[in-house]
Biopython code that builds the backbone (N, CA, C, O; Angstrom):
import numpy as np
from Bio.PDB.StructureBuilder import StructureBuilder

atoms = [
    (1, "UNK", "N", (90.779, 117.056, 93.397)),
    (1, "UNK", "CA", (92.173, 117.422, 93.543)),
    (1, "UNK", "C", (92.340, 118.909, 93.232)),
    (1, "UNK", "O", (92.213, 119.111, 92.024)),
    (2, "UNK", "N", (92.575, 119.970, 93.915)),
    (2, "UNK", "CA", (93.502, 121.210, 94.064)),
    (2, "UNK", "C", (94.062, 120.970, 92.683)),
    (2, "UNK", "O", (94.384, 119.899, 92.169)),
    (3, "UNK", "N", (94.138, 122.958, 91.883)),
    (3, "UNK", "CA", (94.858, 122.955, 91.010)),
    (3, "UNK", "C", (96.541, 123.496, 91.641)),
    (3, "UNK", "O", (96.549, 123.834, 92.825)),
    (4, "UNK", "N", (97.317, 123.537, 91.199)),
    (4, "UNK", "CA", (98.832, 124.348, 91.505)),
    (4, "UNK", "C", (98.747, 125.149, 91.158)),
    (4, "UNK", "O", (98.260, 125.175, 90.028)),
    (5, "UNK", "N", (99.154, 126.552, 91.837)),
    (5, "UNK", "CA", (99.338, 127.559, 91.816)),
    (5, "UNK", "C", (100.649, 128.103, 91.337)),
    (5, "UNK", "O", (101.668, 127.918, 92.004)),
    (6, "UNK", "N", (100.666, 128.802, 90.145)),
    (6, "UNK", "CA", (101.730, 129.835, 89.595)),
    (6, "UNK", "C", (102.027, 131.102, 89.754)),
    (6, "UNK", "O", (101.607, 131.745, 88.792)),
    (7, "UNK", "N", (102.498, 131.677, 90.442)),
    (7, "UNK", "CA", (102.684, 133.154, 90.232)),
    (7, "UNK", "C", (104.007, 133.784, 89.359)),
    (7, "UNK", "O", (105.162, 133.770, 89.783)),
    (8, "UNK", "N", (103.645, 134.254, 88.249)),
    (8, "UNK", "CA", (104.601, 134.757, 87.287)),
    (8, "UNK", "C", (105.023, 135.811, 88.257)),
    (8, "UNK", "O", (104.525, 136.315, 89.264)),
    (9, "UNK", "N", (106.551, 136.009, 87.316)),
    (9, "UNK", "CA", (107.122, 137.162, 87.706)),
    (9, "UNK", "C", (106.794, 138.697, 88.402)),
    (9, "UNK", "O", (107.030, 139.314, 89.441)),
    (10, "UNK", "N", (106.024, 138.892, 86.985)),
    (10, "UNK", "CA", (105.328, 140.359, 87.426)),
    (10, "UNK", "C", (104.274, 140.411, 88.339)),
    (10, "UNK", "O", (103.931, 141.508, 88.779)),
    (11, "UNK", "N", (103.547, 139.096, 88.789)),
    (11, "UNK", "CA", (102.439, 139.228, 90.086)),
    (11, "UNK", "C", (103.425, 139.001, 91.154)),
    (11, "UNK", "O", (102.899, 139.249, 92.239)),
    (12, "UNK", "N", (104.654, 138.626, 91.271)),
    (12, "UNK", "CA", (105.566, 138.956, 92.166)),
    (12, "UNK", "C", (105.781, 140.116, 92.641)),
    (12, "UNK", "O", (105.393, 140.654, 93.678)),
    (13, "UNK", "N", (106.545, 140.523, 91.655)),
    (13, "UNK", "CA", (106.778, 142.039, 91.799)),
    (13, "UNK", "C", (105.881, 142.909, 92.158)),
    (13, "UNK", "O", (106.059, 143.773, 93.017)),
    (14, "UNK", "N", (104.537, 142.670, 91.314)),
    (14, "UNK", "CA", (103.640, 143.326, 91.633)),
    (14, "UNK", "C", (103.101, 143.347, 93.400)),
    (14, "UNK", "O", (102.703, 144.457, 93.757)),
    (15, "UNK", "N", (103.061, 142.203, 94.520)),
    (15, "UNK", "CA", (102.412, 142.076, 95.374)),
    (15, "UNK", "C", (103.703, 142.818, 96.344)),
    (15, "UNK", "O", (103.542, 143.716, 97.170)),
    (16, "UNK", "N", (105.032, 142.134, 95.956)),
    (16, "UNK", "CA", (106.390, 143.167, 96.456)),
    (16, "UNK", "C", (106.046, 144.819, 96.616)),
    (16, "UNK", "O", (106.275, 145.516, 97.605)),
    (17, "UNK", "N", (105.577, 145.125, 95.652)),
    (17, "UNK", "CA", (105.325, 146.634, 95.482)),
    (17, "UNK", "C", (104.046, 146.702, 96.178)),
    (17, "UNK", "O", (104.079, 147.796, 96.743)),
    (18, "UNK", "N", (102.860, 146.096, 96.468)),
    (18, "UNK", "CA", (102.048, 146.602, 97.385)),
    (18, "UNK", "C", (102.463, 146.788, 98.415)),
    (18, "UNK", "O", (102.507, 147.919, 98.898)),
    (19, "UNK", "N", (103.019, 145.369, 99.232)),
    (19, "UNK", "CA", (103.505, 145.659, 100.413)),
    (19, "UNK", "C", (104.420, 146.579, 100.835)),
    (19, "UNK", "O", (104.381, 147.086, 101.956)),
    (20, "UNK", "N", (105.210, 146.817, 100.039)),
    (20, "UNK", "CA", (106.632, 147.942, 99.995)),
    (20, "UNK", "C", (105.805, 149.471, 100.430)),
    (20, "UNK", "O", (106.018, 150.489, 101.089)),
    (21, "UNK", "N", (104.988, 148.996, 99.776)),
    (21, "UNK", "CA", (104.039, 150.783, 99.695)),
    (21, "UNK", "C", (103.838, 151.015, 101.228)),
    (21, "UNK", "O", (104.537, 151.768, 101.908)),
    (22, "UNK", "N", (102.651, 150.168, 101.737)),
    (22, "UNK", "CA", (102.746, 150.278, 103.150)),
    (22, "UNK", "C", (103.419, 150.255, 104.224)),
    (22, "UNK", "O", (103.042, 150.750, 105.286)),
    (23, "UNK", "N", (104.606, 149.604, 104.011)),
    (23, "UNK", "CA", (105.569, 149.686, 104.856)),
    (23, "UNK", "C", (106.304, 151.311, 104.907)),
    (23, "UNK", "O", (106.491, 152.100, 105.833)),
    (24, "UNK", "N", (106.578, 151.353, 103.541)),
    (24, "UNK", "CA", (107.329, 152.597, 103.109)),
    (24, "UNK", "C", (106.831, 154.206, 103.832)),
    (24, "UNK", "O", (107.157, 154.905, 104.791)),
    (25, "UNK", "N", (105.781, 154.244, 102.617)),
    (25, "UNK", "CA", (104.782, 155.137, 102.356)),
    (25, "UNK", "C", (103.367, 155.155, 103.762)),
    (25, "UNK", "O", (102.874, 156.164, 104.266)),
    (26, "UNK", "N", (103.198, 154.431, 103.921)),
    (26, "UNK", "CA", (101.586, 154.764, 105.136)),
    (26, "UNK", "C", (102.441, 153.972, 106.064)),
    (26, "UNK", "O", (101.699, 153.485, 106.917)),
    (27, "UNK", "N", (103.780, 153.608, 106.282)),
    (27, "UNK", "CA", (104.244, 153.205, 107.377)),
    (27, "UNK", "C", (103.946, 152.338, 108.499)),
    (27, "UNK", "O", (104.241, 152.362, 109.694)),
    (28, "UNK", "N", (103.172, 151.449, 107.647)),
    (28, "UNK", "CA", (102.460, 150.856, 108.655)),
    (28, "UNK", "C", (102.690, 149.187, 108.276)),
    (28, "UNK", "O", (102.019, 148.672, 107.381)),
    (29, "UNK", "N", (103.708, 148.402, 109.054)),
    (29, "UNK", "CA", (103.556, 147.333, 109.003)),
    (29, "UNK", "C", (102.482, 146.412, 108.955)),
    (29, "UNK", "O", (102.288, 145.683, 107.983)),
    (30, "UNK", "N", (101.633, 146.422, 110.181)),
    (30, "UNK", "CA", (100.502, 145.893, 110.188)),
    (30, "UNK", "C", (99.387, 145.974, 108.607)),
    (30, "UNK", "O", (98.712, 145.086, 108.086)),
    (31, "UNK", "N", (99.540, 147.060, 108.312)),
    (31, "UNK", "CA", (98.393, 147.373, 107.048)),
    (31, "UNK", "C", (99.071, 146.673, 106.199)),
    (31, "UNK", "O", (98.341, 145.814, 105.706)),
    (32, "UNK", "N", (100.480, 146.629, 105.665)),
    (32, "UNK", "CA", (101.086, 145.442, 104.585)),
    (32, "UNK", "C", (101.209, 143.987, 105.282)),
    (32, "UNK", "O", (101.497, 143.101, 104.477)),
    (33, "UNK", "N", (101.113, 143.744, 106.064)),
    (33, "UNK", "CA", (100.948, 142.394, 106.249)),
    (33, "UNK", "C", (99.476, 141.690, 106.301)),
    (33, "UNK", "O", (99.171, 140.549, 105.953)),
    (34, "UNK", "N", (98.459, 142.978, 106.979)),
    (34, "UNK", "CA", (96.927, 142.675, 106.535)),
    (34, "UNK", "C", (96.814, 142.379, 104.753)),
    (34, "UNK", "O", (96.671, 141.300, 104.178)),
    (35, "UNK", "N", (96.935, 143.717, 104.190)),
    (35, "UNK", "CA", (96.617, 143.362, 102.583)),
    (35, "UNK", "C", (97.691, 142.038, 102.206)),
    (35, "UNK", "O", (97.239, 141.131, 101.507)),
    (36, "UNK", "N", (98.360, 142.006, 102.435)),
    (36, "UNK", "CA", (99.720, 141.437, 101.256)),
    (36, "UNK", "C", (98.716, 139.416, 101.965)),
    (36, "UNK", "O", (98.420, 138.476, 101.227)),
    (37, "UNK", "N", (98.534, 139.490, 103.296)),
    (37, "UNK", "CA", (98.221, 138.023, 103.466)),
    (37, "UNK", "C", (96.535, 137.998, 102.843)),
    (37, "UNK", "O", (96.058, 136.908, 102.528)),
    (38, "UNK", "N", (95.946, 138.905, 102.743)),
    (38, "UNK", "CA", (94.496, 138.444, 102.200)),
    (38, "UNK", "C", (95.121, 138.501, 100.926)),
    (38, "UNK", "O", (94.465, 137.566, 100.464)),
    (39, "UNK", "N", (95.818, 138.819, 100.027)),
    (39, "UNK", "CA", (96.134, 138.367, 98.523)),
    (39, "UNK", "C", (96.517, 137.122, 98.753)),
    (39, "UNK", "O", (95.758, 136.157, 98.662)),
    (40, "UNK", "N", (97.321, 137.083, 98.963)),
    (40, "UNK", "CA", (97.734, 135.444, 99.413)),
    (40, "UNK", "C", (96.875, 134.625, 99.473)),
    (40, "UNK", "O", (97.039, 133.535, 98.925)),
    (41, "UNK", "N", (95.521, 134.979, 100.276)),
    (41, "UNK", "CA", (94.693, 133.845, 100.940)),
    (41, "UNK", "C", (93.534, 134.335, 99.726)),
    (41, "UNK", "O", (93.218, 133.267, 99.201)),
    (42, "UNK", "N", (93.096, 134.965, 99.338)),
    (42, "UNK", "CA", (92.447, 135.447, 97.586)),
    (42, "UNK", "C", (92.716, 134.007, 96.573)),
    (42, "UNK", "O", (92.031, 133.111, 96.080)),
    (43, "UNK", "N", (93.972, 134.368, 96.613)),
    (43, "UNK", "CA", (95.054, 133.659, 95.283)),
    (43, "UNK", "C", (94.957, 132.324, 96.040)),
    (43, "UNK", "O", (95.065, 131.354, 95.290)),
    (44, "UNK", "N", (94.753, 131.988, 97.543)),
    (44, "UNK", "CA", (94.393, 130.311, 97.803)),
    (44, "UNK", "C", (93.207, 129.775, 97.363)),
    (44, "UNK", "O", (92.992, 128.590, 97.108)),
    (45, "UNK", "N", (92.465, 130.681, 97.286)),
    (45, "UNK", "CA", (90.955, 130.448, 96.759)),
    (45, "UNK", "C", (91.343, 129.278, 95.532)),
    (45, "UNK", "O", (91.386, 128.062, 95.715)),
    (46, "UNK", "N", (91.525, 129.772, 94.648)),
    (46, "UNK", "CA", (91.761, 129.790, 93.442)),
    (46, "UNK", "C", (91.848, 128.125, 92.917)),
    (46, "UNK", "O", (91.317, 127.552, 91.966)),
    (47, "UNK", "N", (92.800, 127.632, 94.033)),
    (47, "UNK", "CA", (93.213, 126.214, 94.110)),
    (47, "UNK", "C", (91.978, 125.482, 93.631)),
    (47, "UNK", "O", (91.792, 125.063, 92.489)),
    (48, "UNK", "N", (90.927, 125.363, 94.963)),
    (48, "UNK", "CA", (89.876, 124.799, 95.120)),
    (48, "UNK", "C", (88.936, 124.880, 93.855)),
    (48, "UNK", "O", (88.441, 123.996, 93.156)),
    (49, "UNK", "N", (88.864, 126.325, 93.810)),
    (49, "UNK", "CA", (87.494, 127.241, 92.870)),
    (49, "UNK", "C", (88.092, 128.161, 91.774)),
    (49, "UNK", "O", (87.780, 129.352, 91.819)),
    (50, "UNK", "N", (89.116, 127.622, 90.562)),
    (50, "UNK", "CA", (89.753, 128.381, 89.796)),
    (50, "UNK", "C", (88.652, 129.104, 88.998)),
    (50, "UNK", "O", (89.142, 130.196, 88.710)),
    (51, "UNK", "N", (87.332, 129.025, 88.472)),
    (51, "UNK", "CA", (86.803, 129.446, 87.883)),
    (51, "UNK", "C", (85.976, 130.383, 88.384)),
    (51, "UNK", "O", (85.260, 130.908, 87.532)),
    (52, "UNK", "N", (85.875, 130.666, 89.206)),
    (52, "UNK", "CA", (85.378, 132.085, 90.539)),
    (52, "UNK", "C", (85.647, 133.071, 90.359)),
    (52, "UNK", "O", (85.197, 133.797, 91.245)),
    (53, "UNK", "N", (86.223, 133.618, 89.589)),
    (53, "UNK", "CA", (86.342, 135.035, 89.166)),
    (53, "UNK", "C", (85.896, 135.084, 87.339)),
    (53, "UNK", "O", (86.047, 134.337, 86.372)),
    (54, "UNK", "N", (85.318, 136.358, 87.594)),
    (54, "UNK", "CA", (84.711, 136.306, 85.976)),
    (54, "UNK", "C", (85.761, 136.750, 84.932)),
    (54, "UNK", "O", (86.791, 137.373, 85.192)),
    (55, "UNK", "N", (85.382, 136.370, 83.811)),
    (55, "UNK", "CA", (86.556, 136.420, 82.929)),
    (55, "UNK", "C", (86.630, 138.222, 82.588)),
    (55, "UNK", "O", (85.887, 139.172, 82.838)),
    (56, "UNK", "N", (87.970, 138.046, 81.884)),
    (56, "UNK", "CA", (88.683, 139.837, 81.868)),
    (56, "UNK", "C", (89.020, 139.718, 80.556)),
    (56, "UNK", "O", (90.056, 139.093, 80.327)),
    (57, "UNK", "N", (88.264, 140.262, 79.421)),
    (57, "UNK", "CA", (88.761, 139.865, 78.021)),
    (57, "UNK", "C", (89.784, 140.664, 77.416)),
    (57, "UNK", "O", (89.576, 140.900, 76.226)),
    (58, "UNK", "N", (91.044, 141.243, 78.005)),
    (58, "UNK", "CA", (92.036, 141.415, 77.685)),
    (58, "UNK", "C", (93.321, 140.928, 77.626)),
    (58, "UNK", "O", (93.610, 140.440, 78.719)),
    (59, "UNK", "N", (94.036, 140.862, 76.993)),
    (59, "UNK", "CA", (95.493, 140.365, 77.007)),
    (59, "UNK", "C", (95.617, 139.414, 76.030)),
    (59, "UNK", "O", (94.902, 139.352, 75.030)),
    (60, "UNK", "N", (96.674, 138.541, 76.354)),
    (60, "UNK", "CA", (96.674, 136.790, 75.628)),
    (60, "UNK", "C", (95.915, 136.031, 76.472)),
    (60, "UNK", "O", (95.973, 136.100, 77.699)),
    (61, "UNK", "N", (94.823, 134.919, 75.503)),
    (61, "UNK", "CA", (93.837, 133.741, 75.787)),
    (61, "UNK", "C", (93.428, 134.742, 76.850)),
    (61, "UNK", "O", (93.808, 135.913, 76.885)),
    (62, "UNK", "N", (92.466, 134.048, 77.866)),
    (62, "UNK", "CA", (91.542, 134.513, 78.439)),
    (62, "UNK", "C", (91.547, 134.153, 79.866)),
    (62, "UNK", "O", (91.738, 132.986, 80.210)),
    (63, "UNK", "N", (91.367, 135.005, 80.627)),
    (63, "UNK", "CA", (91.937, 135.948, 81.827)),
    (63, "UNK", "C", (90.988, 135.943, 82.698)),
    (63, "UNK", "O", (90.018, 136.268, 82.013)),
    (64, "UNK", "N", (90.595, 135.783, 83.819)),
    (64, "UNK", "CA", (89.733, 136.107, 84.959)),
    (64, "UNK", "C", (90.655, 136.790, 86.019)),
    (64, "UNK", "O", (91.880, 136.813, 86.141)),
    (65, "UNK", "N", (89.419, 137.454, 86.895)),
    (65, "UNK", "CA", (90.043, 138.498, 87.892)),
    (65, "UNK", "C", (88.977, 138.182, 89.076)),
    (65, "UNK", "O", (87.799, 137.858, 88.921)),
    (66, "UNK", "N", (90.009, 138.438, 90.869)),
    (66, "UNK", "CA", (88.720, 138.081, 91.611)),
    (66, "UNK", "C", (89.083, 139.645, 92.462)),
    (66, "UNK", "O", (89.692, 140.463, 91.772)),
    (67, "UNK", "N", (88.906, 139.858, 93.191)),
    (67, "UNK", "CA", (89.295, 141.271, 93.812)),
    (67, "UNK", "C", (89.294, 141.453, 95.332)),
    (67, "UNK", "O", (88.363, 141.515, 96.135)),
    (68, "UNK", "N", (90.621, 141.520, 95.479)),
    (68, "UNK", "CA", (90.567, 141.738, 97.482)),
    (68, "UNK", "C", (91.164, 143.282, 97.694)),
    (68, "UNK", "O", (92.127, 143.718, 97.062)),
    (69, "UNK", "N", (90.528, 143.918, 98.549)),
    (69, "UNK", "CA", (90.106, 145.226, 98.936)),
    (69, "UNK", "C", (89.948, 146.178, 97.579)),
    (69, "UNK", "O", (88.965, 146.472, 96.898)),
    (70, "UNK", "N", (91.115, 146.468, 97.507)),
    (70, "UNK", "CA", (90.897, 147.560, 95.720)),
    (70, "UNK", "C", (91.907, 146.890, 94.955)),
    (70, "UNK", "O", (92.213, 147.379, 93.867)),
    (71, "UNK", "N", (92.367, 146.038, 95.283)),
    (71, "UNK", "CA", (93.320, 145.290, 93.859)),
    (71, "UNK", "C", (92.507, 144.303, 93.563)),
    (71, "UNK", "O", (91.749, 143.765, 94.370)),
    (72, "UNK", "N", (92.683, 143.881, 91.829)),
    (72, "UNK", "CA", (92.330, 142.798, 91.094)),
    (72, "UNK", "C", (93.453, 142.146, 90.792)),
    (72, "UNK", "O", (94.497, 142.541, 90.273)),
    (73, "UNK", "N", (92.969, 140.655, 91.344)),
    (73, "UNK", "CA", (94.239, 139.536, 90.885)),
    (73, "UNK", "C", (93.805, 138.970, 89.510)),
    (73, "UNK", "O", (92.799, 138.264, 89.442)),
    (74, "UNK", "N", (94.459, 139.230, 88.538)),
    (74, "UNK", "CA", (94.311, 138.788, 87.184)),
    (74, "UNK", "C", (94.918, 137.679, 87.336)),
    (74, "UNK", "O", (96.017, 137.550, 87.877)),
    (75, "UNK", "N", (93.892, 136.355, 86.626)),
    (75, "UNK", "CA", (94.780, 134.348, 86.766)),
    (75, "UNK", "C", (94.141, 134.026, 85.315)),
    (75, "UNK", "O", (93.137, 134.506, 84.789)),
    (76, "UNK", "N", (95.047, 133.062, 84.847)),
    (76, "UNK", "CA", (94.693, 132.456, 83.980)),
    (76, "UNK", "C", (94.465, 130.681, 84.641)),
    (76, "UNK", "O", (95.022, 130.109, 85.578)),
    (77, "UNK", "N", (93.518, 130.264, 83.770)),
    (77, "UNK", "CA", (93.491, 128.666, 84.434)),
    (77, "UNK", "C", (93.730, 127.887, 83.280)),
    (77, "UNK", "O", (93.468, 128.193, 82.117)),
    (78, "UNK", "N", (94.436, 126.485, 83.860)),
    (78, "UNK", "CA", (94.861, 125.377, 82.230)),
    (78, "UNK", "C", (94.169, 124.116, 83.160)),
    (78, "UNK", "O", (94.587, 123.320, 84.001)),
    (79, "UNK", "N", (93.100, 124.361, 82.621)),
    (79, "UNK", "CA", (92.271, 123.033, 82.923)),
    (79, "UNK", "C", (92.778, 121.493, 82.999)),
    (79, "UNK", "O", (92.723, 120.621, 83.866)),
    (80, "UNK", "N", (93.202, 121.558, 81.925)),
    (80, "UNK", "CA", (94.275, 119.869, 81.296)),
    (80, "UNK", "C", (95.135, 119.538, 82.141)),
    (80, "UNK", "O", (95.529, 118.432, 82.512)),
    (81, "UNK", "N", (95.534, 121.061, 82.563)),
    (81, "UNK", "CA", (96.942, 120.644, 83.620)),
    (81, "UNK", "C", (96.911, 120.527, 84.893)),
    (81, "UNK", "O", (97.711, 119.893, 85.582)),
    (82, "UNK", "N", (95.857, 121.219, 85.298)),
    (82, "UNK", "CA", (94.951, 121.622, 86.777)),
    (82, "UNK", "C", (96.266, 122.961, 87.238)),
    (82, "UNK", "O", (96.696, 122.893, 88.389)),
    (83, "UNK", "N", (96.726, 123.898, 86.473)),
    (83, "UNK", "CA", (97.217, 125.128, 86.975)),
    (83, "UNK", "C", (96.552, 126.371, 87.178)),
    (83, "UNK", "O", (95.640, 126.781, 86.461)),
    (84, "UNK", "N", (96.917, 126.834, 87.945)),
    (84, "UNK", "CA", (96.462, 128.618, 88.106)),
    (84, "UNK", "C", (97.522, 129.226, 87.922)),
    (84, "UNK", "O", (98.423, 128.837, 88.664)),
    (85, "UNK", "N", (97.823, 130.128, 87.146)),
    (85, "UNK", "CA", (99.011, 131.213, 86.584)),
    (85, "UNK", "C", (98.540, 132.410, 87.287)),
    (85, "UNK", "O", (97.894, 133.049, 86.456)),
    (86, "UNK", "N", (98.544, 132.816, 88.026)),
    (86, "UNK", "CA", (98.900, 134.669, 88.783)),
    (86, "UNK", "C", (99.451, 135.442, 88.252)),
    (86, "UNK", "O", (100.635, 135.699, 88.471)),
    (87, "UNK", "N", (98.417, 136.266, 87.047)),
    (87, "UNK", "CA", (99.141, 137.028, 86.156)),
    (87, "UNK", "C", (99.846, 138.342, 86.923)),
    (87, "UNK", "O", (101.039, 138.646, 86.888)),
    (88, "UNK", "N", (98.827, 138.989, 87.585)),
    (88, "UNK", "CA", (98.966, 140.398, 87.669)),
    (88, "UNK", "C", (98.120, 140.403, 89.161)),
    (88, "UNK", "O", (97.059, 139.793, 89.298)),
    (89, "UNK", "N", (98.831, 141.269, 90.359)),
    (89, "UNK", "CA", (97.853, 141.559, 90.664)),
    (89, "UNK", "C", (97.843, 143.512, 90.896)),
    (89, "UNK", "O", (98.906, 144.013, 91.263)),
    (90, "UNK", "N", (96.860, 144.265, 90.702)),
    (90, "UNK", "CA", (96.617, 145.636, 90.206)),
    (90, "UNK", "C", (95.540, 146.288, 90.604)),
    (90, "UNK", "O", (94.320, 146.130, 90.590)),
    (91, "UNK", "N", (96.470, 147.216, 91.032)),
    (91, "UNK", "CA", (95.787, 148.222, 92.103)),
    (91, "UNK", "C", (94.093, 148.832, 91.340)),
    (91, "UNK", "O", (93.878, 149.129, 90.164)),
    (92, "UNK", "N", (93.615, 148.842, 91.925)),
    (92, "UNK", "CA", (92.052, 149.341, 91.149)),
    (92, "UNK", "C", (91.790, 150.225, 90.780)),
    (92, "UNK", "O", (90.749, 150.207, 90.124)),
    (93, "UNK", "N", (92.496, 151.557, 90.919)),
    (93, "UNK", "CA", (92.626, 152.505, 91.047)),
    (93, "UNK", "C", (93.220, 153.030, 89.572)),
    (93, "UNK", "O", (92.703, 153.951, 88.940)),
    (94, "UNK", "N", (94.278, 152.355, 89.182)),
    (94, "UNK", "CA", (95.610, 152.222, 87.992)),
    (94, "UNK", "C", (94.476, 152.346, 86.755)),
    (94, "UNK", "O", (93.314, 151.939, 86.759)),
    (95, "UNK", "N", (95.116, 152.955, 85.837)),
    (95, "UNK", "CA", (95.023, 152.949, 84.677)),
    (95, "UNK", "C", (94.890, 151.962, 83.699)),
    (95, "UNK", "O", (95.812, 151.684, 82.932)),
    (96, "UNK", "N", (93.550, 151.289, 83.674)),
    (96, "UNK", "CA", (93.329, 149.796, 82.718)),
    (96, "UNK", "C", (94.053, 149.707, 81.554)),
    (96, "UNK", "O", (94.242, 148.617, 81.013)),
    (97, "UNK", "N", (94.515, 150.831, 81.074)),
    (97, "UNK", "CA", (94.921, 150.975, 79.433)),
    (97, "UNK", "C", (96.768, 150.857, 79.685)),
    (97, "UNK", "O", (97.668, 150.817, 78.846)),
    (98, "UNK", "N", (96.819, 150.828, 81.178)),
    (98, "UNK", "CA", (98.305, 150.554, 81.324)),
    (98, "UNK", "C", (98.746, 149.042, 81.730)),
    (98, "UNK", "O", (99.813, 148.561, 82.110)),
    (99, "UNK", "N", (97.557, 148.548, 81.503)),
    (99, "UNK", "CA", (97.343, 146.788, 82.518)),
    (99, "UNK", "C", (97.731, 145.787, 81.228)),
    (99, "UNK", "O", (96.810, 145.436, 80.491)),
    (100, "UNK", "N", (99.332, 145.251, 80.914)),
    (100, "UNK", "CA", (99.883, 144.067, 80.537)),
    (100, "UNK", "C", (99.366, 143.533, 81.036)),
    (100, "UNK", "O", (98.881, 144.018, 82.059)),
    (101, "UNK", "N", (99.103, 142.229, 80.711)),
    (101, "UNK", "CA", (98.750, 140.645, 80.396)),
    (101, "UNK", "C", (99.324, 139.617, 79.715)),
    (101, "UNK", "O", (99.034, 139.670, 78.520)),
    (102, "UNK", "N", (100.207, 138.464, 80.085)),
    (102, "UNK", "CA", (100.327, 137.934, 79.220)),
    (102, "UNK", "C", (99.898, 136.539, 79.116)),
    (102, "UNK", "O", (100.054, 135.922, 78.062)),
]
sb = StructureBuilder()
sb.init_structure("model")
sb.init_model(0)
sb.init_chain("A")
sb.init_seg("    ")
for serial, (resi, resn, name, xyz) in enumerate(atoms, 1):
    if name == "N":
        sb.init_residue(resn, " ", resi, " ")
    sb.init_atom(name, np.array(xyz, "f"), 0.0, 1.0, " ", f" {name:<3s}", serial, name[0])
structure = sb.get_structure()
């Protein structure tokens, strides 16, 4: 059985703001609908194979990350419950020492 998928707030916002970028900024529809659906389909992974990304020992409890093009999707998994939480997902580029977790 598939775990359920969560995406908190801020991996909302956060994937909002990728796509926004490309649309905005490099103007290019096509390029935000390429990245923004391979996060999507990244973060489907997850269902099947929650433990596929190696763990990220920062934040609260303990964190794995899997990575599509230069962003890392930070998830937490609750085994007991069969959930995936979508903490963060963050540009690769960004400043680690600026990377909340919760």
């Amino acid at each position: 059985m598939d775990f359920k998928l969560i995406w908190t707030n801020r991996a909302i916002s956060d994937l909002a703001e990728i796509v926004r970028y490309y649309v905005e900024v490099e103007q290019s529809r096509e390029a935000a609908r390429k990245v923004g659906t391979s996060i999507l389909d990244r973060v489907e992974l997850l269902r099947t194979f929650p433990d596929i990304g190696p763990r990220y020992p920062r934040g609260h409890g303990i964190h794995r990350q899997v990575l599509c093009f230069t962003y890392r999707i930070f998830y937490r998994v609750d085994h007991e419950a069969r959930i995936v939480y979508i903490a963060r997902v963050w540009q690769g580029s960004q400043d680690p020492a600026r990377l909340e977790l919760q």
